[in-house]
KOLLO-63959 format. One record per atom (N, C-alpha, C): residue number from 1; residue in one letter; chain; atom name; x, y, z. Coordinates in steps of 0.05 Angstrom, whole numbers, padded with zeros to 5 digits, always signed. Example, Ala and Ser with C-alpha at 12.3 -4.5 7.8 and 13.67 -1.06 7.14 Angstrom:
{r 1, 'a', 'A', 'N', {+00264, -00114, +00156}} {r 1, 'a', 'A', 'CA', {+00246, -00090, +00156}} {r 1, 'a', 'A', 'C', {+00264, -00066, +00156}} {r 2, 's', 'A', 'N', {+00257, -00045, +00142}} {r 2, 's', 'A', 'CA', {+00273, -00021, +00143}} {r 2, 's', 'A', 'C', {+00258, +00001, +00157}} 
//
This chain:
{r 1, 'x', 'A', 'N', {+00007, +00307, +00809}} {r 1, 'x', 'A', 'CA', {+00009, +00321, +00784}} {r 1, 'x', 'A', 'C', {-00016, +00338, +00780}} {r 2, 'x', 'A', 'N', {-00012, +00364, +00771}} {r 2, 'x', 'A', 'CA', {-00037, +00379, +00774}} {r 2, 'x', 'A', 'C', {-00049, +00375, +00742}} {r 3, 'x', 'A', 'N', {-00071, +00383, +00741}} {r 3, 'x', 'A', 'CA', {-00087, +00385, +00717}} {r 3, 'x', 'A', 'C', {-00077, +00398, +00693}} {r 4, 'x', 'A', 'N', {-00064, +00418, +00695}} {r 4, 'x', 'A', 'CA', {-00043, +00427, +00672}} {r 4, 'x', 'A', 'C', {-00023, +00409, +00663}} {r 5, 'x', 'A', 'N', {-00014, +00397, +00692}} {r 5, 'x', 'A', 'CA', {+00016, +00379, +00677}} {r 5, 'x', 'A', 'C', {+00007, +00355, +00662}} {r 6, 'x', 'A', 'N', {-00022, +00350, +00676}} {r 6, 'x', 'A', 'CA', {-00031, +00321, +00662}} {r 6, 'x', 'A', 'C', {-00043, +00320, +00631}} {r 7, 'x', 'A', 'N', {-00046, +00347, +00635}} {r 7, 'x', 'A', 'CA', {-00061, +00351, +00597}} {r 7, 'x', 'A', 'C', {-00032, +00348, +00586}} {r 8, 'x', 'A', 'N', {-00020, +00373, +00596}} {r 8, 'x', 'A', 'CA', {+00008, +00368, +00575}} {r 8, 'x', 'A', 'C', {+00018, +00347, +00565}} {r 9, 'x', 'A', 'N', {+00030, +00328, +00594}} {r 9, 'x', 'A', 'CA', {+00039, +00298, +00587}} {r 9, 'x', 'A', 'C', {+00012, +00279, +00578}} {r 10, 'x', 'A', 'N', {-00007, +00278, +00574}} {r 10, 'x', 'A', 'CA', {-00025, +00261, +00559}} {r 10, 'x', 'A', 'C', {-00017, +00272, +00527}} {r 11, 'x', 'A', 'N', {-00024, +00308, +00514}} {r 11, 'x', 'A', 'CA', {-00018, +00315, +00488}} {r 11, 'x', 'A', 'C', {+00009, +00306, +00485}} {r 12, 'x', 'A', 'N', {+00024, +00305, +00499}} {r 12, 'x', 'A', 'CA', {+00053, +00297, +00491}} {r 12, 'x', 'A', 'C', {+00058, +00268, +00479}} {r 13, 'x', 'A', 'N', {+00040, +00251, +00494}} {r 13, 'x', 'A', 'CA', {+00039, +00225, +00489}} {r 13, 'x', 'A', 'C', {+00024, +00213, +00465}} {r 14, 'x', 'A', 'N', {-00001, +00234, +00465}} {r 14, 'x', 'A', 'CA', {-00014, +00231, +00438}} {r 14, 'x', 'A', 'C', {+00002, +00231, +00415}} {r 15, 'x', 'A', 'N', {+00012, +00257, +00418}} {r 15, 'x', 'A', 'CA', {+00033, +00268, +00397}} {r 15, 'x', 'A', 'C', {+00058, +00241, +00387}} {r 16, 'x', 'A', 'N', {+00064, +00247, +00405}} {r 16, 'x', 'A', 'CA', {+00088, +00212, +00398}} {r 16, 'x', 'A', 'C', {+00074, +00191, +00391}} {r 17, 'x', 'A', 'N', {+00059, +00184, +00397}} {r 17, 'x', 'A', 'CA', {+00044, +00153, +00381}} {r 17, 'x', 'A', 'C', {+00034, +00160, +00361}} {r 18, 'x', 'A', 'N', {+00019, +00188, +00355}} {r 18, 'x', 'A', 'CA', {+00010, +00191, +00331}} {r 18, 'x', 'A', 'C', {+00038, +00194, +00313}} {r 19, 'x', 'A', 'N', {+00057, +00206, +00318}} {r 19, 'x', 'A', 'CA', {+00088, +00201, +00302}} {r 19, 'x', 'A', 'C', {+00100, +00177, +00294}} {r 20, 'x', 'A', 'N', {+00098, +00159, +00326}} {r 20, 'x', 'A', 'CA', {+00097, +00138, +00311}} {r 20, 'x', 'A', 'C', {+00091, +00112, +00292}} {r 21, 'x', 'A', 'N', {+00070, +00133, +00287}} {r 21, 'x', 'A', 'CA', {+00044, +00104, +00273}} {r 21, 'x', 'A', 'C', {+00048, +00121, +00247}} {r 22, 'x', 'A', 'N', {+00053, +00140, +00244}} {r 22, 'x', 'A', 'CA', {+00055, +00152, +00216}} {r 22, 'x', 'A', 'C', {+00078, +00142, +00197}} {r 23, 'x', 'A', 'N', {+00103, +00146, +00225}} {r 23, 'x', 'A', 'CA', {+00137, +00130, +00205}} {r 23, 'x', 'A', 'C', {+00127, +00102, +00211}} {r 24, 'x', 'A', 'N', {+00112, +00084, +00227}} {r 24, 'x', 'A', 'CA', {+00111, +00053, +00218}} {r 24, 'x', 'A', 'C', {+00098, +00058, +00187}} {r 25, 'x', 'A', 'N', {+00076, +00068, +00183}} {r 25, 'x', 'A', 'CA', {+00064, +00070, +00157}} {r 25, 'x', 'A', 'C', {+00087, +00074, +00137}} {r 26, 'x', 'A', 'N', {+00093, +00099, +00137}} {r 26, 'x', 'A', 'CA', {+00111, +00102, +00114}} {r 26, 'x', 'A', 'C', {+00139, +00086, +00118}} {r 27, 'x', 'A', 'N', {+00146, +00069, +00126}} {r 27, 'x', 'A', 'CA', {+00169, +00056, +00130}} {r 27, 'x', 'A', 'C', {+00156, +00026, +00112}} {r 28, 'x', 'A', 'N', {+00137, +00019, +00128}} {r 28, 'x', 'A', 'CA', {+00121, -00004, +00120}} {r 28, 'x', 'A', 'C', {+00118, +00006, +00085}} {r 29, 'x', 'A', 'N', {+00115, +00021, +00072}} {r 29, 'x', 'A', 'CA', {+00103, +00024, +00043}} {r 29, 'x', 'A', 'C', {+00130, +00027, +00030}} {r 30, 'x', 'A', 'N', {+00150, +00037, +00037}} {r 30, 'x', 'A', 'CA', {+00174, +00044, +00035}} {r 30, 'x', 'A', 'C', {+00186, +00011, +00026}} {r 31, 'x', 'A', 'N', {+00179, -00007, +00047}} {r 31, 'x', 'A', 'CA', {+00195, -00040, +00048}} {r 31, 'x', 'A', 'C', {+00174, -00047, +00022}} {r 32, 'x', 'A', 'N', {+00145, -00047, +00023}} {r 32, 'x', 'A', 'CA', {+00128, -00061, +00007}} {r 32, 'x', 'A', 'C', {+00139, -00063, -00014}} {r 33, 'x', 'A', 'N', {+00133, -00090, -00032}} {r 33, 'x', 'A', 'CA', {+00136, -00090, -00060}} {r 33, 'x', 'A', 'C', {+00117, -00069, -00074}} {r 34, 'x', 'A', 'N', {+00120, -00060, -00094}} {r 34, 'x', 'A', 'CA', {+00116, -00036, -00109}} {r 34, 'x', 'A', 'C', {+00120, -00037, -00127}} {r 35, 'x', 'A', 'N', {+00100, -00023, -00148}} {r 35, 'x', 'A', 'CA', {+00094, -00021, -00178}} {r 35, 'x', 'A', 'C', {+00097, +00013, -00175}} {r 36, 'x', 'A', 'N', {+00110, +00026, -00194}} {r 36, 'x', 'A', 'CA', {+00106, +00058, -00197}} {r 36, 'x', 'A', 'C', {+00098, +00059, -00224}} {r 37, 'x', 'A', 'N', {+00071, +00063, -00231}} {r 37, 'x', 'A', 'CA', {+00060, +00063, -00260}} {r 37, 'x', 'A', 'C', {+00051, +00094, -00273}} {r 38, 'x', 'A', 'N', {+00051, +00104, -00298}} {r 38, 'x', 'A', 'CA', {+00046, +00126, -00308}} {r 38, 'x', 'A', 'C', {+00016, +00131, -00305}} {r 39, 'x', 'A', 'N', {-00002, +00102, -00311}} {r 39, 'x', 'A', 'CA', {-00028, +00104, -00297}} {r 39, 'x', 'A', 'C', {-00036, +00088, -00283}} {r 40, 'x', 'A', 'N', {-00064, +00096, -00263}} {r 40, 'x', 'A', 'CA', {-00071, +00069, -00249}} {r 40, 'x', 'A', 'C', {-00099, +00075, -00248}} {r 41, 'x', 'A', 'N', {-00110, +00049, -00255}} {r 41, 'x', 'A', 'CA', {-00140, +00053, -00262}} {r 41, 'x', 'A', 'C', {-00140, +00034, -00241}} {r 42, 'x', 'A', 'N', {-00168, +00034, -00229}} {r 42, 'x', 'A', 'CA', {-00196, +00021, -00209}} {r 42, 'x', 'A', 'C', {-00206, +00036, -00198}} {r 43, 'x', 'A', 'N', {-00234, +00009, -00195}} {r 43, 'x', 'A', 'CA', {-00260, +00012, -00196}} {r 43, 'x', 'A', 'C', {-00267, +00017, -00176}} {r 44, 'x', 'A', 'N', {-00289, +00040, -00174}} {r 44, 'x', 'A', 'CA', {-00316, +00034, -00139}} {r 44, 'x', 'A', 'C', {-00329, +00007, -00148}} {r 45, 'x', 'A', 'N', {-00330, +00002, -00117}} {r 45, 'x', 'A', 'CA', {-00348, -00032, -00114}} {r 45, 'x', 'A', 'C', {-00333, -00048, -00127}} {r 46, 'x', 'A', 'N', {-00297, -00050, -00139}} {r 46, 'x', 'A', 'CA', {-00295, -00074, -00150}} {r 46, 'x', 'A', 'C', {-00265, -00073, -00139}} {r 47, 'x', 'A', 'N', {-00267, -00091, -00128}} {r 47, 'x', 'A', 'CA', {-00227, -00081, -00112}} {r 47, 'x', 'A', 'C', {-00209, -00082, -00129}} {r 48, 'x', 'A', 'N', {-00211, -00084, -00148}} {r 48, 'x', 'A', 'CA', {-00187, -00087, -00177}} {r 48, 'x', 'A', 'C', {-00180, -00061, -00186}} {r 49, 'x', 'A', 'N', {-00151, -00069, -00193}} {r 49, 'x', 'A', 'CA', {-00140, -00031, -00203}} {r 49, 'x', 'A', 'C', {-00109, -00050, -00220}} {r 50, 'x', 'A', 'N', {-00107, -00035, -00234}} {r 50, 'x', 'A', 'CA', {-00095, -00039, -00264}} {r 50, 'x', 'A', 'C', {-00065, -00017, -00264}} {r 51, 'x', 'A', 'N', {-00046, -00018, -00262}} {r 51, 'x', 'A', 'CA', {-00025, +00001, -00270}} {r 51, 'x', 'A', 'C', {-00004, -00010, -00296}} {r 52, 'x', 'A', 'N', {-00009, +00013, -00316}} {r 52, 'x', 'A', 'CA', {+00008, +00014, -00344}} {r 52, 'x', 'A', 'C', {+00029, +00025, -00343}} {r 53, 'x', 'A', 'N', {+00048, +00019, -00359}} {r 53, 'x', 'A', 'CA', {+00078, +00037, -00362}} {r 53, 'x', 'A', 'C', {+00091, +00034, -00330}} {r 54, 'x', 'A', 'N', {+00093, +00009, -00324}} {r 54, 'x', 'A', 'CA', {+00107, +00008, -00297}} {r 54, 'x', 'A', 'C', {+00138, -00002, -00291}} {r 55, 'x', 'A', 'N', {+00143, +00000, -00270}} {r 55, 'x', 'A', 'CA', {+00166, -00011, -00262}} {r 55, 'x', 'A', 'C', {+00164, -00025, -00233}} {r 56, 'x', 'A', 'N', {+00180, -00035, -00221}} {r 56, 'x', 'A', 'CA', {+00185, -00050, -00205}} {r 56, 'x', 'A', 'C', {+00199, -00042, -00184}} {r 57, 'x', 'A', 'N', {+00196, -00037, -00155}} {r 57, 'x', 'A', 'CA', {+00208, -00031, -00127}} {r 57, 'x', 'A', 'C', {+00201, -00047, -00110}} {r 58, 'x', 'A', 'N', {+00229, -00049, -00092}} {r 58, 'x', 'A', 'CA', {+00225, -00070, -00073}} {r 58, 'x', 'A', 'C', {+00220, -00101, -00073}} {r 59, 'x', 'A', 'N', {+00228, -00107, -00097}} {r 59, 'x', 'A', 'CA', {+00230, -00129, -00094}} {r 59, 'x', 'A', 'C', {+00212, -00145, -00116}} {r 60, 'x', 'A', 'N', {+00187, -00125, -00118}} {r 60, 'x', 'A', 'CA', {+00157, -00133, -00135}} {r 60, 'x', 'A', 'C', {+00173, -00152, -00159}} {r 61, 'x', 'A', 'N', {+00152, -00169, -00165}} {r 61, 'x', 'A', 'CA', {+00168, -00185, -00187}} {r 61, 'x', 'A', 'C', {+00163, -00175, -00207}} {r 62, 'x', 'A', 'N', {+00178, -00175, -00243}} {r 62, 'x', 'A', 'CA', {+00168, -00162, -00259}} {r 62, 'x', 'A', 'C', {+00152, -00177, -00282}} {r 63, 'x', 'A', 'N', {+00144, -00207, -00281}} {r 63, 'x', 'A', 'CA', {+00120, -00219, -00291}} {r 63, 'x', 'A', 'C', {+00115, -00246, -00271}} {r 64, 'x', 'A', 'N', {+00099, -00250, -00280}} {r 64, 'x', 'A', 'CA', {+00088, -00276, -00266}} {r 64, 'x', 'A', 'C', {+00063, -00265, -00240}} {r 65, 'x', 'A', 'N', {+00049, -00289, -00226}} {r 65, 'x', 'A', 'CA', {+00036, -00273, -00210}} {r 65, 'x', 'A', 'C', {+00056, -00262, -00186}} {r 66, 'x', 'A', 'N', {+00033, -00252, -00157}} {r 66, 'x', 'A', 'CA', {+00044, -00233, -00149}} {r 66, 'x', 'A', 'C', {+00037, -00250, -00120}} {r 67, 'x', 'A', 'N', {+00044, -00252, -00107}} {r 67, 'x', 'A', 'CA', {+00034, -00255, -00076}} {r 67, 'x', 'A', 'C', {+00035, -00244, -00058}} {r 68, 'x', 'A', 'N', {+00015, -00237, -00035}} {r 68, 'x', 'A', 'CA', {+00015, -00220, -00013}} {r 68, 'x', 'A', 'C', {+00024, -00187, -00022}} {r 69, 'x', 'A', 'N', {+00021, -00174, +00006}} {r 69, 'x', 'A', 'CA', {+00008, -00143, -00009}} {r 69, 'x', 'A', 'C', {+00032, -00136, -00025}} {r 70, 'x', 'A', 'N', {+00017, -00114, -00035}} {r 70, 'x', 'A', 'CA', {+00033, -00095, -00060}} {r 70, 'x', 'A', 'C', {+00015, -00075, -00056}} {r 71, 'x', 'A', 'N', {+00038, -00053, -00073}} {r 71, 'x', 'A', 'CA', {+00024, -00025, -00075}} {r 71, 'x', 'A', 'C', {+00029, -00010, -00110}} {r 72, 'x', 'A', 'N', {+00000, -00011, -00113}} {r 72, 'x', 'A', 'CA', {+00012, +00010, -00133}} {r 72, 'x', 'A', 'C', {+00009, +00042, -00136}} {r 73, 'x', 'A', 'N', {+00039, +00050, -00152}} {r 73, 'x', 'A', 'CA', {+00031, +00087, -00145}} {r 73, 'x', 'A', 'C', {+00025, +00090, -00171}} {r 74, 'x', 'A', 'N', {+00008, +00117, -00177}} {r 74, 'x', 'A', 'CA', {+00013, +00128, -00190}} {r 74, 'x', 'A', 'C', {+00029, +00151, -00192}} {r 75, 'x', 'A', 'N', {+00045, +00160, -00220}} {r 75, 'x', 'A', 'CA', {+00062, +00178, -00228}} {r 75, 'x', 'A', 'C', {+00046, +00208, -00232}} {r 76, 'x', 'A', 'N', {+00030, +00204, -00248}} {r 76, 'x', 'A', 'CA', {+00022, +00234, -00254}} {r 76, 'x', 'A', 'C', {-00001, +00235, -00229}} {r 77, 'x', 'A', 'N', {-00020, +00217, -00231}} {r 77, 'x', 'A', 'CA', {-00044, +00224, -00215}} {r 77, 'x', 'A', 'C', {-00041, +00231, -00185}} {r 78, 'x', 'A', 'N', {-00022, +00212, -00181}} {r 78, 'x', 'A', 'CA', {-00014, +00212, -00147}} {r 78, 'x', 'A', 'C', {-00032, +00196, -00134}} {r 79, 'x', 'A', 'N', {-00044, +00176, -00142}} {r 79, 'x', 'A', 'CA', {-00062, +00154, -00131}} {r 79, 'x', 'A', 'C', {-00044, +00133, -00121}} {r 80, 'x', 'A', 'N', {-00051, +00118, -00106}} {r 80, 'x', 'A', 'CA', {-00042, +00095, -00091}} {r 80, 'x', 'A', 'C', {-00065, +00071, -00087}} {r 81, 'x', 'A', 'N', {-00061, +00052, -00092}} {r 81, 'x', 'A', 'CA', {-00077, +00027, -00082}} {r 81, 'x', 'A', 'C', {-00059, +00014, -00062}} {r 82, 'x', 'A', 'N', {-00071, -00007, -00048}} {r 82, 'x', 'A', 'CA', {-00054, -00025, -00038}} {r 82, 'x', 'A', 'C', {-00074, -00046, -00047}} {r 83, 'x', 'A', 'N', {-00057, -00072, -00055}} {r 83, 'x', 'A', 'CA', {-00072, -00100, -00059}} {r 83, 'x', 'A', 'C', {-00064, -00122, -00037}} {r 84, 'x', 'A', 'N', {-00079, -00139, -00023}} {r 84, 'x', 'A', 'CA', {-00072, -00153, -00006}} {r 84, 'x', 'A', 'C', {-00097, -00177, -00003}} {r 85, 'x', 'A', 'N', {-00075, -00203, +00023}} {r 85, 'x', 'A', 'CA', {-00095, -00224, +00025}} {r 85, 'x', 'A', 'C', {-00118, -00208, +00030}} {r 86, 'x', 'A', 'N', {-00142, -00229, +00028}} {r 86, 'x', 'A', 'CA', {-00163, -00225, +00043}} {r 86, 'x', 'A', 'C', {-00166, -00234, +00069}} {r 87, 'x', 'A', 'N', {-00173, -00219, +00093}} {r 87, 'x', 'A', 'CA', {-00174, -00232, +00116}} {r 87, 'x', 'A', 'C', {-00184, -00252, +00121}} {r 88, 'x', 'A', 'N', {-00173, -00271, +00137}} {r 88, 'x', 'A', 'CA', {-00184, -00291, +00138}} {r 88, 'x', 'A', 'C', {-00170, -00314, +00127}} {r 89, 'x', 'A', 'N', {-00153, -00315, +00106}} {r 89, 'x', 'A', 'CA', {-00139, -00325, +00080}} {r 89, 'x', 'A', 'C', {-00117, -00329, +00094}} {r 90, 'x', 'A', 'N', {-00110, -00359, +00100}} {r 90, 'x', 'A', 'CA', {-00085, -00357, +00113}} {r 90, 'x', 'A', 'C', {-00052, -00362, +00097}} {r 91, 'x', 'A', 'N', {-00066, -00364, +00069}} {r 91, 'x', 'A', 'CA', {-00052, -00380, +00050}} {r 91, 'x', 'A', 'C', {-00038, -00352, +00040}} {r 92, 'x', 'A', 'N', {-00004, -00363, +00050}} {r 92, 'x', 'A', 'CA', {+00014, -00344, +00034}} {r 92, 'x', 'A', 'C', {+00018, -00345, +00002}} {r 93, 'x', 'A', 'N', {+00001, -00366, -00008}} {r 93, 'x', 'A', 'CA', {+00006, -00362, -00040}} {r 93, 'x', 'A', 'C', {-00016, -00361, -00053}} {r 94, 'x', 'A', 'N', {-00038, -00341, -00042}} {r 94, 'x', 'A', 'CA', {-00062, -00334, -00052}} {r 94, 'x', 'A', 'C', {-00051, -00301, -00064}} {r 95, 'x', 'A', 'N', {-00057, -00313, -00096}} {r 95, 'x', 'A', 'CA', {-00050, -00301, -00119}} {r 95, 'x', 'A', 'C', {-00063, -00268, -00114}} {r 96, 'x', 'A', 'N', {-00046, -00250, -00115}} {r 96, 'x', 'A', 'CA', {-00069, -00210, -00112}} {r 96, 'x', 'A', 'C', {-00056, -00203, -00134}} {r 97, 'x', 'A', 'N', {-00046, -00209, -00148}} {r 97, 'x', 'A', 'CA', {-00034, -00198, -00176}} {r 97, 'x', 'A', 'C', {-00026, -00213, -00191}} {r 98, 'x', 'A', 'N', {-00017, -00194, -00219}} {r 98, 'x', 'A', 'CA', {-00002, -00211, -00240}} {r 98, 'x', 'A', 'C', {+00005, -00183, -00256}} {r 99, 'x', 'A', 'N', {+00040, -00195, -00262}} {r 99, 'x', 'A', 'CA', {+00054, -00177, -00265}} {r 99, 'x', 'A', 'C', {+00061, -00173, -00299}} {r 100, 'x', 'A', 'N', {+00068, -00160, -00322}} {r 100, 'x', 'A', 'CA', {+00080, -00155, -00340}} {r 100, 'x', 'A', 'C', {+00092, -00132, -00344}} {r 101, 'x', 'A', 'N', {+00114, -00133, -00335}} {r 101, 'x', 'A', 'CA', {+00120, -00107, -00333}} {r 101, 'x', 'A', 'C', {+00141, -00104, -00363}} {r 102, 'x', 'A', 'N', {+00147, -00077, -00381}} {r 102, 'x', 'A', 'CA', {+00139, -00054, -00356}} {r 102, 'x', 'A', 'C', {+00109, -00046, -00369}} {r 103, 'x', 'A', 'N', {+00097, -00072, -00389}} {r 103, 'x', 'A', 'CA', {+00072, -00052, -00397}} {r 103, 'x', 'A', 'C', {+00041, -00056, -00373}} {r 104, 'x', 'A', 'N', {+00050, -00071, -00365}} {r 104, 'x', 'A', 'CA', {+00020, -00077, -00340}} {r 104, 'x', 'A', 'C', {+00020, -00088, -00315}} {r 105, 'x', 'A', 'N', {+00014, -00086, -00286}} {r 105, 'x', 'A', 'CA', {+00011, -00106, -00272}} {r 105, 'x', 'A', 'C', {-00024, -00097, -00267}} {r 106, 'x', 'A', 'N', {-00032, -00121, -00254}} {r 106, 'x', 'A', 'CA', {-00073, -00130, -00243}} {r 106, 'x', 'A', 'C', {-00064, -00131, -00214}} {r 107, 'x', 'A', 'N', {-00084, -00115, -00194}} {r 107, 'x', 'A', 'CA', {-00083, -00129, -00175}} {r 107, 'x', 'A', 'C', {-00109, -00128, -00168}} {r 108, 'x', 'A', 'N', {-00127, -00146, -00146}} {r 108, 'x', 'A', 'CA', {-00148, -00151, -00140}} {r 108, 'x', 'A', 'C', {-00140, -00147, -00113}} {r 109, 'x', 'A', 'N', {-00171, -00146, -00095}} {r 109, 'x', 'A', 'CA', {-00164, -00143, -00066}} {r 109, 'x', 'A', 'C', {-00153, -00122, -00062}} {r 110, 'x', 'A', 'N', {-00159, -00095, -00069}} {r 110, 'x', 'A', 'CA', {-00140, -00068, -00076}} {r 110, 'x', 'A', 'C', {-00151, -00047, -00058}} {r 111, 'x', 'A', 'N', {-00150, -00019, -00046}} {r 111, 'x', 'A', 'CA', {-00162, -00003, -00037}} {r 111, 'x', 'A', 'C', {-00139, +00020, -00038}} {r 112, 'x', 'A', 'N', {-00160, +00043, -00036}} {r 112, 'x', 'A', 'CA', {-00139, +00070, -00034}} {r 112, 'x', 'A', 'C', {-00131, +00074, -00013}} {r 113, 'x', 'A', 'N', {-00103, +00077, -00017}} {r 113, 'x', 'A', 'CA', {-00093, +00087, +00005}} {r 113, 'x', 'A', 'C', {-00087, +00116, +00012}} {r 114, 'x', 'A', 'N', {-00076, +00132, -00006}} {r 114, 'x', 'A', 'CA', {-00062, +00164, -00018}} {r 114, 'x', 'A', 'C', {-00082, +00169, -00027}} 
//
């Protein structure tokens, strides 16, 4: 294979894995339980973020706490968190939220994603 064909088929291959790691992502957030709120507040340095005026996708429950990841969107802002275990944490019923919907869910263990 000469040096031309090998760049090609290496960018070709980049190209496809980078495709496919993008539809696992959005497929994966797509399945996630989900909050879609009108706002979403959190903090730098504090992994907590807050969404008001929400609703419920995928399954998210609409009170009580919350277990394992979640995502919340925002509507106007266009922000996203994700809340999840902490690594390490093997315990599937280690609490990252708590739900009232549709006026609030909390999640801790949060980071931007969007």
């Amino acid at each position: 294979m000469t040096a031309r064909r090998w760049a090609a088929a290496t960018a070709a291959a980049v190209t496809l894995a980078g495709t496919a790691l993008a539809t696992a992502t959005a497929a994966q957030a797509q399945e996630e339980p989900t909050y879609r709120c009108a706002v979403v507040w959190s903090t730098a340095g504090n992994p907590r973020a807050e969404g008001e005026d929400c609703t419920a996708l995928n399954g998210a429950p609409e009170r009580g706490p919350i277990y394992g990841a979640f995502r919340i969107e925002g509507i106007f802002d266009g922000g996203t968190v994700r809340c999840q275990i902490p690594p390490g944490i093997p315990d599937p019923y280690f609490v990252t939220g708590i739900a009232s919907l549709p006026s609030r869910v909390e999640g801790r263990l949060c980071l931007h994603v969007e």
